[in-house]
DOZAMAR-269639 format. One record per residue: residue in three letters; y, z, x of N, C-alpha, C, O in turn. Coordinates in Angstrom, 2 decimals, decimal comma, m for minus. Atoms other than C-alpha are relative to their C-alpha. Example, Ala and Ser with C-alpha at 12.3 -4.5 7.8 and 13.67 -1.06 7.14 Angstrom:
BEGIN
{node "Ala" {m1,19 0,00 0,89} {m4,50 7,80 12,30} {1,20 0,00 0,90} {1,18 0,66 1,94}}
{node "Ser" {m1,19 m0,06 m0,82} {m1,06 7,14 13,67} {1,09 0,73 m0,77} {2,20 0,90 m0,26}}
//
This chain:
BEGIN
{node "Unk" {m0,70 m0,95 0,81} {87,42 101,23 118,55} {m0,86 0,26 m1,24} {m1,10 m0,61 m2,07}}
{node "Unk" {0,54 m0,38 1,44} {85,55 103,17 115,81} {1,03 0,33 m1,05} {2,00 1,06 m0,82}}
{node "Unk" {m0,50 0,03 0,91} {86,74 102,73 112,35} {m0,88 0,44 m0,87} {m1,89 m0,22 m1,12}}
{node "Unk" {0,47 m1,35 1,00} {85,70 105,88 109,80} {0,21 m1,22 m1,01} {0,98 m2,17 m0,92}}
{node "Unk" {0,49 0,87 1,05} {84,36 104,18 106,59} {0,96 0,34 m1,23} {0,99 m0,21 m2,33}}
{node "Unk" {m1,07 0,34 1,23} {87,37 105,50 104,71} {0,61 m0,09 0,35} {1,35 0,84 0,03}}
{node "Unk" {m1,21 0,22 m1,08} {90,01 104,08 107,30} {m0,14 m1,78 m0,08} {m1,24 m2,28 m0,32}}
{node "Unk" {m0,68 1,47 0,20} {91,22 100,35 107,15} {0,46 0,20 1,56} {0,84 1,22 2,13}}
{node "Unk" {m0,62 0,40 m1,11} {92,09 98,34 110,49} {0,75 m1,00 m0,66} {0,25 m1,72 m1,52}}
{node "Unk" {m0,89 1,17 0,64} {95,26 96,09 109,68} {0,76 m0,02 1,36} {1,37 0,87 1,95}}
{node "Unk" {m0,51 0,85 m1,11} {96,28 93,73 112,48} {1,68 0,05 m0,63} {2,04 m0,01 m1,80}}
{node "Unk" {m1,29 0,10 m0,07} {99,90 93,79 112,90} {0,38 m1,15 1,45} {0,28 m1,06 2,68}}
{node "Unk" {m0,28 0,59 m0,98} {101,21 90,61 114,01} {1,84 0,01 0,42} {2,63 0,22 m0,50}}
{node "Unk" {m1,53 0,15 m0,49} {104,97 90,28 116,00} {m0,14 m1,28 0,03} {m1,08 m1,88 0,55}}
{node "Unk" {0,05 1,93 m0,06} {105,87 86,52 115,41} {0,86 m0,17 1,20} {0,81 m1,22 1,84}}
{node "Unk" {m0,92 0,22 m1,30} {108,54 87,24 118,28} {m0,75 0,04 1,10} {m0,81 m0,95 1,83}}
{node "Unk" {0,77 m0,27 m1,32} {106,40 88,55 120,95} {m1,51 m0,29 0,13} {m2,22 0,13 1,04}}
{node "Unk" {1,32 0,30 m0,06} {103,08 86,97 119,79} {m1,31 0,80 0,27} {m2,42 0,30 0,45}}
{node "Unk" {1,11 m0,98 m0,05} {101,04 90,34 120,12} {m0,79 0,27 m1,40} {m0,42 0,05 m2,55}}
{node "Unk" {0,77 m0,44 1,21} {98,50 91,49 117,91} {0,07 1,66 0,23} {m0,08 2,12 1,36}}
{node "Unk" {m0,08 m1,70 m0,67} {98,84 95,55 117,88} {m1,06 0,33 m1,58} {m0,84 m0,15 m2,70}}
{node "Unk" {1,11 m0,71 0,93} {95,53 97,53 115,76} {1,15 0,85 m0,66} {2,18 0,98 0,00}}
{node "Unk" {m0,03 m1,19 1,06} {96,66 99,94 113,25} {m0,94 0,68 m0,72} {m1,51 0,15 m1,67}}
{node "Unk" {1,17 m1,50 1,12} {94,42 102,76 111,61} {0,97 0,54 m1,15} {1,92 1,30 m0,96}}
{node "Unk" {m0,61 m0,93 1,11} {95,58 103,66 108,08} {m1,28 m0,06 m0,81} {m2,39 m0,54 m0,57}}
{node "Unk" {0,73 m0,89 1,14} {94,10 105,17 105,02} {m0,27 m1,48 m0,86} {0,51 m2,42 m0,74}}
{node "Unk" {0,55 0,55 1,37} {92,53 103,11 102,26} {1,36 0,52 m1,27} {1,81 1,63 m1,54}}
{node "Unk" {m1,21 m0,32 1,17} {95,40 102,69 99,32} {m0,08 m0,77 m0,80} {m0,34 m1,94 m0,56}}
{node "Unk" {m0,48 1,19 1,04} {96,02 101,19 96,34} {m0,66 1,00 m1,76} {m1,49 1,84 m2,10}}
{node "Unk" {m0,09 m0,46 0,92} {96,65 101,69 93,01} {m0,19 m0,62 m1,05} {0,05 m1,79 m0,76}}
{node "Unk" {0,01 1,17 0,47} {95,97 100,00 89,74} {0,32 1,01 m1,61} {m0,19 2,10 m1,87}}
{node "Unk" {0,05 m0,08 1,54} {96,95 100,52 85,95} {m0,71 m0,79 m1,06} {m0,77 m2,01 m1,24}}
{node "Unk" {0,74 0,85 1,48} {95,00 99,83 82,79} {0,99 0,73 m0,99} {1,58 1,80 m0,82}}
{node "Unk" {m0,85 0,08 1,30} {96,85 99,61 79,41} {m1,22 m0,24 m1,20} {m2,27 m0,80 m0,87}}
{node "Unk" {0,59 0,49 1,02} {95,22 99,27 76,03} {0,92 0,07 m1,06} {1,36 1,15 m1,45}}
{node "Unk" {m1,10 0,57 0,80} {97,63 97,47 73,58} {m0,10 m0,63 m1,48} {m0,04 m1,86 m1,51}}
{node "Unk" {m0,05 0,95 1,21} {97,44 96,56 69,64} {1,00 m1,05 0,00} {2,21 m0,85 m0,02}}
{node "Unk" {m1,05 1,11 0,90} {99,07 93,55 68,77} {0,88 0,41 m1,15} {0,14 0,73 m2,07}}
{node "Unk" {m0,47 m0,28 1,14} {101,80 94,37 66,10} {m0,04 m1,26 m0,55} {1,05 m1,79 m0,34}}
{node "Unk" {m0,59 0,53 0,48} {101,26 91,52 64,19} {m0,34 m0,45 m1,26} {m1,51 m0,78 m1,12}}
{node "Unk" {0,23 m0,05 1,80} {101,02 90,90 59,99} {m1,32 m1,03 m0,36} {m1,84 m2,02 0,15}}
{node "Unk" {1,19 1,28 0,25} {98,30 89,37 58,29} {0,42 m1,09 m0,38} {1,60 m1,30 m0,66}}
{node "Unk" {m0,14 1,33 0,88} {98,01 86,17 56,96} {m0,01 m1,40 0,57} {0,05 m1,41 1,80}}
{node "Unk" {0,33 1,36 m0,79} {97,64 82,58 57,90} {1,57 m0,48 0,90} {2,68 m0,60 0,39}}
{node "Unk" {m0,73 0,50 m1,05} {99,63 81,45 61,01} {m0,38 m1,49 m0,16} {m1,31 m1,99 m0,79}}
{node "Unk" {0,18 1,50 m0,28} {100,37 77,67 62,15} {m0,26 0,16 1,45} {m0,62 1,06 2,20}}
{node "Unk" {0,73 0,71 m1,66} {99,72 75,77 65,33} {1,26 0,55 0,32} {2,17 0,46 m0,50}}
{node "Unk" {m0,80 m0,36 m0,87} {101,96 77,28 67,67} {1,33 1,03 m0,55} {2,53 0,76 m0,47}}
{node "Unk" {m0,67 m0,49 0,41} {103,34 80,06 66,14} {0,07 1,49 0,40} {m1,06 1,87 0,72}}
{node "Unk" {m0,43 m1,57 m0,86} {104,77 84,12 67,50} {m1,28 0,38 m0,78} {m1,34 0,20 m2,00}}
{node "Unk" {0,79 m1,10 0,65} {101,64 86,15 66,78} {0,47 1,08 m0,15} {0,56 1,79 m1,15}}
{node "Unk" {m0,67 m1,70 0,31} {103,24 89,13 67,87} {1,30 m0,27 1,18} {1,22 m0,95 2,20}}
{node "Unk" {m0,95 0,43 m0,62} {106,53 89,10 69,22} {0,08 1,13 1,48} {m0,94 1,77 1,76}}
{node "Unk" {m0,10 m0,95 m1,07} {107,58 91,28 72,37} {m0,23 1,17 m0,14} {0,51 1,83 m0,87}}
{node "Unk" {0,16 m1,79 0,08} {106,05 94,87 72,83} {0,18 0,63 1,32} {m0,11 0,01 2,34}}
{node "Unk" {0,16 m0,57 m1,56} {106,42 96,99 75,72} {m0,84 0,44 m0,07} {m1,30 1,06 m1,02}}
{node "Unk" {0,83 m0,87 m0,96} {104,25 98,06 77,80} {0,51 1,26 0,81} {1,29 0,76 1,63}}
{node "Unk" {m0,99 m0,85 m0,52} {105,74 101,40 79,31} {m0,39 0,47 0,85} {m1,59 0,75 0,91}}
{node "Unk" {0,56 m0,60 m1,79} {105,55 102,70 82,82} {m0,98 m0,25 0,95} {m1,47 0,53 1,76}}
{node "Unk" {0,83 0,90 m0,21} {103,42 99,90 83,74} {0,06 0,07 1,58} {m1,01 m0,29 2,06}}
{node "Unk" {m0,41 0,21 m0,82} {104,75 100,09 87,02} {0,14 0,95 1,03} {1,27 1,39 0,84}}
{node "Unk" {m0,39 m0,94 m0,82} {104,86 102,48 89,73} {1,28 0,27 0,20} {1,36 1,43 0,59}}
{node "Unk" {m1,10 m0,94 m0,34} {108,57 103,06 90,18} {1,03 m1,40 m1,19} {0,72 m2,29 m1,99}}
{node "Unk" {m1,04 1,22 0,75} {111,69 100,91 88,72} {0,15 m1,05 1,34} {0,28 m0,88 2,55}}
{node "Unk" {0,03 1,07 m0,56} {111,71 97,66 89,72} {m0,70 m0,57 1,02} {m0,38 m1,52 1,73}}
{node "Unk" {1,02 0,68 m0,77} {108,52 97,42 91,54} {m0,62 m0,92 m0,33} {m0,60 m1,33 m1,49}}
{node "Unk" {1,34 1,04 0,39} {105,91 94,96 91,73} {m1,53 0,46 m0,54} {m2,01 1,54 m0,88}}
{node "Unk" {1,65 m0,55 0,17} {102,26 94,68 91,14} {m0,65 m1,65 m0,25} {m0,13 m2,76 m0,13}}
{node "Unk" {0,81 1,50 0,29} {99,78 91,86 90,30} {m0,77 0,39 m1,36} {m1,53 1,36 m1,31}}
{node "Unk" {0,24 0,04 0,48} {98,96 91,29 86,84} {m1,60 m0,97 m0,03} {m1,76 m2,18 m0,20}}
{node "Unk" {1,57 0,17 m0,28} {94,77 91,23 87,32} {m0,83 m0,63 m0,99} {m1,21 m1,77 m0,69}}
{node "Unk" {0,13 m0,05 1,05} {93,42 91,16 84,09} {0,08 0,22 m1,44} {1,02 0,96 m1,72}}
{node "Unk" {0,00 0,20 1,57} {92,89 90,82 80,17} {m1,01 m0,02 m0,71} {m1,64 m1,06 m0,90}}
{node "Unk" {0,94 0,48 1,61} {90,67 91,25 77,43} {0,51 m0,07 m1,14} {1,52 0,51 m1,54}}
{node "Unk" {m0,73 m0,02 1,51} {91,20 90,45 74,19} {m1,02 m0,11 m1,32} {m1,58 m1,19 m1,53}}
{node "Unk" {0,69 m0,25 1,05} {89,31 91,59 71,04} {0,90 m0,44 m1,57} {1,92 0,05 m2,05}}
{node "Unk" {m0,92 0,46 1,51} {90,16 89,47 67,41} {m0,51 0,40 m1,03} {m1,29 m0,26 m1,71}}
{node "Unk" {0,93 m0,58 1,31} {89,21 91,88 64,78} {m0,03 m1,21 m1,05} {m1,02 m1,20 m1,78}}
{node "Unk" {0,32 0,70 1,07} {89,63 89,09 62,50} {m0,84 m1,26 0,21} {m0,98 m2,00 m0,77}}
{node "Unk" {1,54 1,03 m0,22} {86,62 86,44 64,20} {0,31 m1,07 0,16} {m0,39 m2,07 0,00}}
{node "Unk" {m0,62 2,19 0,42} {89,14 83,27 64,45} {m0,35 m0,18 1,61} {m0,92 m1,23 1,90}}
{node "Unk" {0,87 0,26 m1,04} {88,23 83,82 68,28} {0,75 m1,57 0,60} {0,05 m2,45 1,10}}
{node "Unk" {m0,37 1,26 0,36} {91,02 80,86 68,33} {0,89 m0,13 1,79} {0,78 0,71 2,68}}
{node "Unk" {m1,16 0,20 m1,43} {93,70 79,50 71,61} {1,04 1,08 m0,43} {1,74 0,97 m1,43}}
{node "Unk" {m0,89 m0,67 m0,17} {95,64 82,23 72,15} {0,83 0,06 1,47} {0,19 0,10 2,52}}
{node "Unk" {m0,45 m0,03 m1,03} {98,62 82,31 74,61} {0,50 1,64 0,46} {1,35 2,02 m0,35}}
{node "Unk" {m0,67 m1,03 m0,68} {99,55 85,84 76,64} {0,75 0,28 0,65} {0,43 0,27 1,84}}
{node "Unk" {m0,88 m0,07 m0,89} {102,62 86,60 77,84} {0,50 1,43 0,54} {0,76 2,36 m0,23}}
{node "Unk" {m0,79 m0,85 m0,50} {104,01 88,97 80,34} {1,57 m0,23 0,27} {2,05 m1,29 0,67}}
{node "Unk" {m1,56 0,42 m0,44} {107,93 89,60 80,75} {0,63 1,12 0,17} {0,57 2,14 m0,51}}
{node "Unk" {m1,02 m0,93 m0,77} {110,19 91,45 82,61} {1,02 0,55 m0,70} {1,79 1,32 m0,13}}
{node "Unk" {m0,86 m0,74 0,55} {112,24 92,42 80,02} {m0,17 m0,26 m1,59} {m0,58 m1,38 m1,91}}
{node "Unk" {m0,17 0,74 1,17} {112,54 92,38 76,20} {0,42 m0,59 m0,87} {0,99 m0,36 m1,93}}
{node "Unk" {m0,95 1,82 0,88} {113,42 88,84 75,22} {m1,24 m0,33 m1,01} {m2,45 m0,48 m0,83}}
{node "Unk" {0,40 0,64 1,29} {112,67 87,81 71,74} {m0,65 m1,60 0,74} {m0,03 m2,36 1,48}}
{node "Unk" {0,34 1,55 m0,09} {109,80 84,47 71,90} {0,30 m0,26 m0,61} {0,21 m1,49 m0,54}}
{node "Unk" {0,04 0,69 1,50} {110,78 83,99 68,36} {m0,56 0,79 m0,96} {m1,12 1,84 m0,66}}
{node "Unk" {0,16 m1,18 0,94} {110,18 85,48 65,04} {m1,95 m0,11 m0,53} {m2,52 m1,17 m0,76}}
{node "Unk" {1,55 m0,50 m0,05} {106,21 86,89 64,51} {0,10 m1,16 m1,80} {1,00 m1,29 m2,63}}
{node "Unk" {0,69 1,10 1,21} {104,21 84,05 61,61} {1,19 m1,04 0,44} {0,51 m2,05 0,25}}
{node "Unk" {m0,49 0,80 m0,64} {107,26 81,66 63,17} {m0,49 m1,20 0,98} {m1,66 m1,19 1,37}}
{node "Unk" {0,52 0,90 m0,91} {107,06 78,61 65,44} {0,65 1,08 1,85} {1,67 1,75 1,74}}
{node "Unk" {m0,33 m0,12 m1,26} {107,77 79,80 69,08} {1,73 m0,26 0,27} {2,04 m1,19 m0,49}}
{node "Unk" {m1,29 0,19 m0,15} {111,59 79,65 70,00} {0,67 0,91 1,21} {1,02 2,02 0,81}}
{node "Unk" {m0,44 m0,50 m1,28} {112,90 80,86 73,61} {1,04 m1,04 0,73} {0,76 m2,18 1,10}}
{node "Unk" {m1,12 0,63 m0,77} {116,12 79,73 75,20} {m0,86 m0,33 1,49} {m1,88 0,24 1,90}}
{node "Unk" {0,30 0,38 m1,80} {115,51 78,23 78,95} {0,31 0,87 0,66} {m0,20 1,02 1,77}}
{node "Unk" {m0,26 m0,71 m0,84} {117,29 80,89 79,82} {m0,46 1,41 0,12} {m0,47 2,17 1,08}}
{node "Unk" {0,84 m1,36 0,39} {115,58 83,81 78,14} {m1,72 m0,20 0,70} {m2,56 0,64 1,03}}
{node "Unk" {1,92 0,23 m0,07} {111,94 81,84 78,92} {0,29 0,94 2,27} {m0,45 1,69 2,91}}
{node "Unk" {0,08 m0,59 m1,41} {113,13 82,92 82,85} {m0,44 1,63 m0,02} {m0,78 2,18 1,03}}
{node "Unk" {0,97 m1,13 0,21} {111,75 86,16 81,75} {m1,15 0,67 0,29} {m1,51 1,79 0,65}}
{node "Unk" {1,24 0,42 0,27} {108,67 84,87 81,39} {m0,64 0,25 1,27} {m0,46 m0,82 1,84}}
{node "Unk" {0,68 m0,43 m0,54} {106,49 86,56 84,28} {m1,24 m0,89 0,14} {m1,38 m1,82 0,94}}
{node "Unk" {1,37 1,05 m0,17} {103,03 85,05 83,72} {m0,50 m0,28 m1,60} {m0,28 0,42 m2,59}}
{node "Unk" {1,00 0,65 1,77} {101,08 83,37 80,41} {m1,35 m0,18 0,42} {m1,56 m1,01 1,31}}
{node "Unk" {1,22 0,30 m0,02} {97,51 83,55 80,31} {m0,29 m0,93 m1,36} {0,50 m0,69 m2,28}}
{node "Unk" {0,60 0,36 1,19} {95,70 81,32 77,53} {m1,80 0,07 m0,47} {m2,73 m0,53 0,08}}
{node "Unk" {1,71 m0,30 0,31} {92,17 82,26 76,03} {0,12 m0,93 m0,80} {1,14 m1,19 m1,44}}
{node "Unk" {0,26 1,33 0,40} {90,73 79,28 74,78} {m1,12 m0,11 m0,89} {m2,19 0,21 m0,37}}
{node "Unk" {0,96 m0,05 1,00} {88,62 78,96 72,01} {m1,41 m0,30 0,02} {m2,07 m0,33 m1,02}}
{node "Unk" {1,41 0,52 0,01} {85,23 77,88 73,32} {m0,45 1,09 0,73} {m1,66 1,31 0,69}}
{node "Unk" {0,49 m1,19 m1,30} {84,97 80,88 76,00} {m0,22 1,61 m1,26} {m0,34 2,74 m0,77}}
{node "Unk" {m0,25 m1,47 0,29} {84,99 83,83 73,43} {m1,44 0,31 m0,62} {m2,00 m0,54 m1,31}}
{node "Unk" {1,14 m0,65 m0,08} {81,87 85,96 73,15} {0,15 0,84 m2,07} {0,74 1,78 m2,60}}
{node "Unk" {0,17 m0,62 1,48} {80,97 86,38 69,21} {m0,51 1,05 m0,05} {m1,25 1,24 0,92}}
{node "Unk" {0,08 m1,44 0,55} {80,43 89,64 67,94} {0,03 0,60 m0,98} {0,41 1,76 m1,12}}
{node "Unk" {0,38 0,02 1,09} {79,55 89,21 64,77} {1,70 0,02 m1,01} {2,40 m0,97 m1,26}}
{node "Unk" {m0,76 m0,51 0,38} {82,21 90,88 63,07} {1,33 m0,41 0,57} {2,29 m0,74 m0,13}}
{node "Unk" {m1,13 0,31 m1,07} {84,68 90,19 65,81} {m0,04 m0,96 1,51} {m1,12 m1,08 2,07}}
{node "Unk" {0,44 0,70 m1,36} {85,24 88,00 69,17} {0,61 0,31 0,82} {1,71 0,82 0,61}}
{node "Unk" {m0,56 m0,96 m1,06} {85,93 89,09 72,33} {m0,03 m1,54 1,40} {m0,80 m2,50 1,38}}
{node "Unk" {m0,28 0,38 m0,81} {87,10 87,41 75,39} {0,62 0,91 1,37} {1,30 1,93 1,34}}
{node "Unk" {m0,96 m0,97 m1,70} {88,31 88,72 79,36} {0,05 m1,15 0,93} {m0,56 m2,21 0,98}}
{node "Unk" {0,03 1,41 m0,99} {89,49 86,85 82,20} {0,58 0,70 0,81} {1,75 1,05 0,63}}
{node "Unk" {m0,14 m0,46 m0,65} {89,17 88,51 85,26} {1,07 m1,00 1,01} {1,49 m2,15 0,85}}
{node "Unk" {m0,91 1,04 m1,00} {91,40 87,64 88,56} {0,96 m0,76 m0,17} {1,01 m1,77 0,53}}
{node "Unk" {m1,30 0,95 0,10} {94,81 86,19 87,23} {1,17 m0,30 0,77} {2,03 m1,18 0,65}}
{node "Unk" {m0,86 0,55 m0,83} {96,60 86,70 90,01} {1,47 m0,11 m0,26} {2,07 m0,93 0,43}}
{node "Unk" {m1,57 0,67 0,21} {100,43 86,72 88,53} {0,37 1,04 0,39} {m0,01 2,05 m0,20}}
{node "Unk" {m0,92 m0,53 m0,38} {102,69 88,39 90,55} {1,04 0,54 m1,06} {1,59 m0,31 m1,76}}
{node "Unk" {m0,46 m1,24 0,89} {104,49 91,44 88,42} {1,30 0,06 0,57} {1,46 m0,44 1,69}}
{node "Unk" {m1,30 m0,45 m0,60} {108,37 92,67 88,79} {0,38 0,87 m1,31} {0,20 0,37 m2,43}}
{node "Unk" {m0,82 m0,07 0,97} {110,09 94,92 86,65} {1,51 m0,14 0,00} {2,10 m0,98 0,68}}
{node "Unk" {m1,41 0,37 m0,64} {113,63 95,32 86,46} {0,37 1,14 1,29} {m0,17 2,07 1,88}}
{node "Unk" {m0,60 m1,61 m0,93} {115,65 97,44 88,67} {0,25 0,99 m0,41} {0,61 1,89 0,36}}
{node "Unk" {m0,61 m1,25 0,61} {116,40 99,87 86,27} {m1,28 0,61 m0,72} {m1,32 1,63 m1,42}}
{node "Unk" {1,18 m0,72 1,50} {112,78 100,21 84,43} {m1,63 m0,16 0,86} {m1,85 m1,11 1,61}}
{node "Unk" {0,99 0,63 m0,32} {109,21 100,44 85,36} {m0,75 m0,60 m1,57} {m1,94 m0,40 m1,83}}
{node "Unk" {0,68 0,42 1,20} {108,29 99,02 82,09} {m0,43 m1,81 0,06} {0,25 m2,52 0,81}}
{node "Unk" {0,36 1,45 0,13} {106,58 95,24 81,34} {m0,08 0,10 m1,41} {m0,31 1,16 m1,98}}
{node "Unk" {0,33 0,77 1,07} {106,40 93,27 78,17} {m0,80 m1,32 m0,49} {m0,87 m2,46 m0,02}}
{node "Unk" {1,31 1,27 0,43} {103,67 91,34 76,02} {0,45 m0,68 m1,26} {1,10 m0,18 m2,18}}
{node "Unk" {0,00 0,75 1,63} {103,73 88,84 73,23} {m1,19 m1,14 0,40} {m1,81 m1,26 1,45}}
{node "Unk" {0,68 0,16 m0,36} {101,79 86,54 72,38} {m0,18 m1,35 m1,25} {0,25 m1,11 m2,38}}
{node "Unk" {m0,05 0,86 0,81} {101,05 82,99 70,57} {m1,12 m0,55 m0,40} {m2,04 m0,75 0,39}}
{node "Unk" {1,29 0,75 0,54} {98,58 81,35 68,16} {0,42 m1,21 0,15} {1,43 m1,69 m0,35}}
{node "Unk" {m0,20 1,38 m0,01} {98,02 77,93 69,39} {m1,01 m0,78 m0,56} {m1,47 m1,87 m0,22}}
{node "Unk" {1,29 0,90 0,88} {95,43 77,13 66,88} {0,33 0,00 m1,62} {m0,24 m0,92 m2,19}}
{node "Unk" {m0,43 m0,16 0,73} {97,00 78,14 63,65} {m1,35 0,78 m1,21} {m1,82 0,31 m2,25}}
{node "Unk" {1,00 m0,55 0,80} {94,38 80,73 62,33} {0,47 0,93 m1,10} {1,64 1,29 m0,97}}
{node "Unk" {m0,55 m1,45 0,66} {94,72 83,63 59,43} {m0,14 1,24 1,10} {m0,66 0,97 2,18}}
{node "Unk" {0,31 m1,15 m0,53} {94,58 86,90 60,90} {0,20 1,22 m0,78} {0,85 1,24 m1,83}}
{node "Unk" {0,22 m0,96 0,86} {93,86 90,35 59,92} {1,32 0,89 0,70} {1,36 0,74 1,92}}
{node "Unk" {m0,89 m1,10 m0,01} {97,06 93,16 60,12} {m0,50 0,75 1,47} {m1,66 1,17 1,53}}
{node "Unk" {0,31 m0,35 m0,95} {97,35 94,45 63,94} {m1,41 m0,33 0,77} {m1,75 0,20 1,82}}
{node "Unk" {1,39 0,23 m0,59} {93,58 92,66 64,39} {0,01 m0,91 1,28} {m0,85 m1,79 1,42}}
{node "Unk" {0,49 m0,01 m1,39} {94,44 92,05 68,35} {0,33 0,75 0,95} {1,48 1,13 1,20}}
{node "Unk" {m0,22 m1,53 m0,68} {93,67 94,68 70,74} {m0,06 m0,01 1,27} {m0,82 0,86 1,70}}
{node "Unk" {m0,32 m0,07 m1,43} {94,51 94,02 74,33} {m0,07 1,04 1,36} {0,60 2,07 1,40}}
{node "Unk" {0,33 m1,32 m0,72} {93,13 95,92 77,61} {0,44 m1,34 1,37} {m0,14 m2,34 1,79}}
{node "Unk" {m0,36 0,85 m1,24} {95,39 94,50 80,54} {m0,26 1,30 1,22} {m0,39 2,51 1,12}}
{node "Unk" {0,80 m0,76 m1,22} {94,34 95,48 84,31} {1,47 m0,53 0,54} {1,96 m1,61 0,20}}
{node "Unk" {m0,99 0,42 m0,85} {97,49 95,58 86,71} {m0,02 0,73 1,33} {0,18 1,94 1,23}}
{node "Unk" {m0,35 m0,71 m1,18} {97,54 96,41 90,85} {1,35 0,34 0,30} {2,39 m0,26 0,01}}
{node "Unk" {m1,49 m0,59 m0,52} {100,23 98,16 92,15} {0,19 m0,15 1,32} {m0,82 m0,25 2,01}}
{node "Unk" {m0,81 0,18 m1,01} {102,56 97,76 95,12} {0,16 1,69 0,38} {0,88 2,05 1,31}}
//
């Protein structure tokens, strides 16, 4: 069987009848990029405290209440602290706690909680002025609700640096369903 170089073969298996049957479809897929300031104030943060509390992301999603796979992240710290930062995605917008605060999420609100990346303070690429970090391939399975295609970010200093007024600027990669 010839397969055209913009045509996909996808085995279709029957677990009942143990056949394998070919399929010919099209090449598909879809993916969103976002680019996101941080809202969050200057001034010196502690160890484990809301950098920026929940923002949406809007129409992140191909339809309401689809999926996707949250791929990637970069993250640029205009202010050079280049420090542990945690990233969160969430399915809806639940307060982590109040921004220059310690962290604060019910057990039942953290079920929200989608995926957390953490950039880690030894991996980030100086830039004189600023430091930059990405971390391809994350792999976290995406949902929104049923009623929204929207996702939400926040996001925590787990190093307790100053920071400069909106100085983090976020470019998330997401596949679609």
């Amino acid at each position: 069987m010839a397969i055209d170089e913009l045509d996909r073969l996808e085995v279709i298996i029957k677990p009942d009848e143990g056949e394998v049957e070919p399929f010919i479809g099209t090449v598909s897929g879809e993916s969103s990029f976002i680019e996101i300031d941080l809202t969050l104030t200057a001034g010196s943060y502690s160890k484990n405290d809301v950098l920026a509390d929940t923002q949406i992301i809007e129409n992140v999603l191909r339809a309401n209440g689809a999926t996707g796979i949250w791929q990637s992240c970069t993250l640029l710290d205009k202010g050079h602290n280049g420090g542990d930062i945690d990233i969160f995605i969430l399915k809806k917008n639940t307060s982590i706690g109040t921004e220059n605060s310690p962290i604060n999420i019910s057990d039942s609100d953290a079920e929200d909680i989608l995926g957390v990346w953490t950039f880690e303070s030894q991996k980030y690429v100086d830039l004189v002025n600023s430091k930059f970090i990405q971390q391809d391939n994350i792999g976290v399975m995406v949902k929104s609700e049923e009623n929204s295609s929207d996702l939400y970010v926040a996001a925590v200093d787990r190093d307790g640096d100053t920071h400069v007024e909106n100085g983090i600027h976020l470019k998330l990669g997401f596949l679609l369903d």
